[in-house]
C-alpha angles and dihedrals in degrees: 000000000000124000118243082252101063087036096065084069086062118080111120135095116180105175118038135168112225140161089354099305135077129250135201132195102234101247088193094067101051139128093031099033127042099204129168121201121198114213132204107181147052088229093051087051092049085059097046083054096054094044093053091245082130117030140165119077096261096041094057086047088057097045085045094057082052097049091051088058096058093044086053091052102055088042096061102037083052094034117026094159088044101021086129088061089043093054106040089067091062096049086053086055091054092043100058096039084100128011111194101049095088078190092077086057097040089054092049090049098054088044086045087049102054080046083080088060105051129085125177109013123004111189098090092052088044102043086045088048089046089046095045088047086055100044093039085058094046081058087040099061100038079059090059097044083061094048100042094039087063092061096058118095113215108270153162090254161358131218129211148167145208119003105298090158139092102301077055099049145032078272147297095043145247112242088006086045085060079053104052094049102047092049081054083053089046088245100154135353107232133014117216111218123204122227093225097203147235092040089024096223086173110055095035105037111022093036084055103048085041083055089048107048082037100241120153120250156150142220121240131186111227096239098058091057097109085044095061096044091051086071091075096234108113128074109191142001127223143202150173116222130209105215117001109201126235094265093041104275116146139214109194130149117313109283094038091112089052099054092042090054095041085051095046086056097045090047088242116158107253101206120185121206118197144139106245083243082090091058103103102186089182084063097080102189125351087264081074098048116100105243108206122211132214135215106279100228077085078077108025092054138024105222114328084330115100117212103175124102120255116287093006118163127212150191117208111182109186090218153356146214128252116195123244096241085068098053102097085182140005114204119202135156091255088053149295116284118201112211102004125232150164092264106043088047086058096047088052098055092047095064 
């Protein structure tokens, strides 16, 4: 258990069940607007889930079980003799909202699965199984907070990138939830947070969690991230990831590989943060991971302002992979694991 200390970094809650529906904080609105959307449906959550109002890889597994609860809900009330048909469409919905977090379909699998169990009405199993998958990701990431926090040495700064915190998780966070903890221990005295352009996760979402918890902290553009690490003040880099194959390799927000290969260069320590719910055993290297891409007015405009040039032309990818050989340390709630592998993955998810 945390400390109060620790504690006091931790006051956001993005995803909440509440009055029999589920509600989301509209990640598309931060940093300026703090909206709340109330949703009734597993369709409407799909969509939340497509349009980014809900992002990070457990935090779309946790809507999604909640999601599945609603689904269940209107299926049985509708269909009482095929409310498992019925139900399984809607899963399929939620399943395909977004391709590369391996987290959406673990949740629905373990919903699916306690489906087998149940006979008569389903919502109460299924709403006590979404809400343990959520609170069981809020523990599991102040466990690696702990763990991760312990690998730190005491510096001038962090860097991270993305959005790994609480808007991304059941709470708390899973890289940002390292961070957390080791600014509690006095580990280091600023984090550097990247942009991570083009939906700048970073300097919408991060810098605002970072604001509100009051931890120190700096922009960064992406591009000036060597150049950072060439100063000699970080010691180390980390990072949440959205589907880990089954021999270490990660995929993790565009921008991700860069970071890993300029901190391999600059002997910085490249430390991955992630539930063992990312781990995907049946992906067997990152060739073998979905990459989903975006509309590419993410990178031909900011906003409703477009920047490009007439007639340009883009490519968004929504992540990338960075190879296992340049993983120093994997952090999960089982355990930290130095140099991922197949075998010690294995080994992991055998435990």
């Amino acid at each position: 258990m945390l400390n109060n200390v620790k504690n006091q970094h931790d006051s956001i809650r993005a995803v909440e069940w509440k009055n029999d529906h589920l509600i989301l904080l509209d990640q598309r609105k931060l940093p300026h607007n703090e909206q709340y959307i109330e949703l009734y449906s597993a369709e409407d959550v799909a969509e939340a889930i497509r349009n980014m109002v809900v992002r990070g890889a457990p935090a779309i597994g946790i809507a999604a079980a909640y999601a599945l609860v609603l689904a269940a809900r209107k299926s049985y009330k509708q269909y009482p003799n095929d409310w498992r048909n019925r139900l399984e469409i809607e899963k399929d919905i939620l399943a395909n909202a977004r391709p590369t977090a391996v987290s959406l379909k673990w949740a629905l699998k373990r919903m699916c699965d306690a489906l087998l169990r149940i006979d008569g009405d389903p919502i109460a199993t299924l709403l006590e199984l979404a809400k343990t998958i959520h609170s069981r990701d809020i523990a599991a990431n102040y466990q690696m907070g702990q763990l991760g926090a312990q690998l730190i040495d005491s510096a001038h700064g962090l860097i991270t990138h993305g959005n790994t915190g609480s808007l991304a998780t059941g709470g708390y966070g899973t890289a940002l939830g390292v961070i957390r903890s080791a600014y509690a221990d006095g580990k280091f005295e600023r984090i550097y947070v990247g942009e991570t352009r083009p939906w700048w996760q970073g300097s919408r979402l991060t810098a605002w969690e970072l604001g509100k918890d009051h931890i120190p902290y700096k922009l960064v553009p992406d591009s000036a991230m060597a150049a950072l690490m060439g100063t000699k003040r970080i010691a180390a880099v980390i990072v949440g990831a959205d589907r880990i194959a089954a021999n270490g390799d990660v995929a993790n927000k565009i921008g991700t590989y860069s970071l890993a290969v300029n901190a391999r260069y600059h002997g910085i320590k490249f430390i991955v943060v992630a539930p063992t719910s990312t781990i995907d055993l049946a992906t067997l290297t990152g060739n073998d991971i979905p990459i989903e891409e975006r509309s590419i007015d993410e990178v031909l405009q900011v906003g409703n302002q477009r920047i490009a040039a007439p007639g340009a032309d883009a490519w968004n990818p929504s992540f990338d992979v960075t190879p296992a050989e340049l993983i120093d340390v994997l952090v999960t709630e089982k355990g930290v694991i130095y140099h991922p592998s197949t075998e010690k993955l294995a080994q992991l998810m055998q435990a």
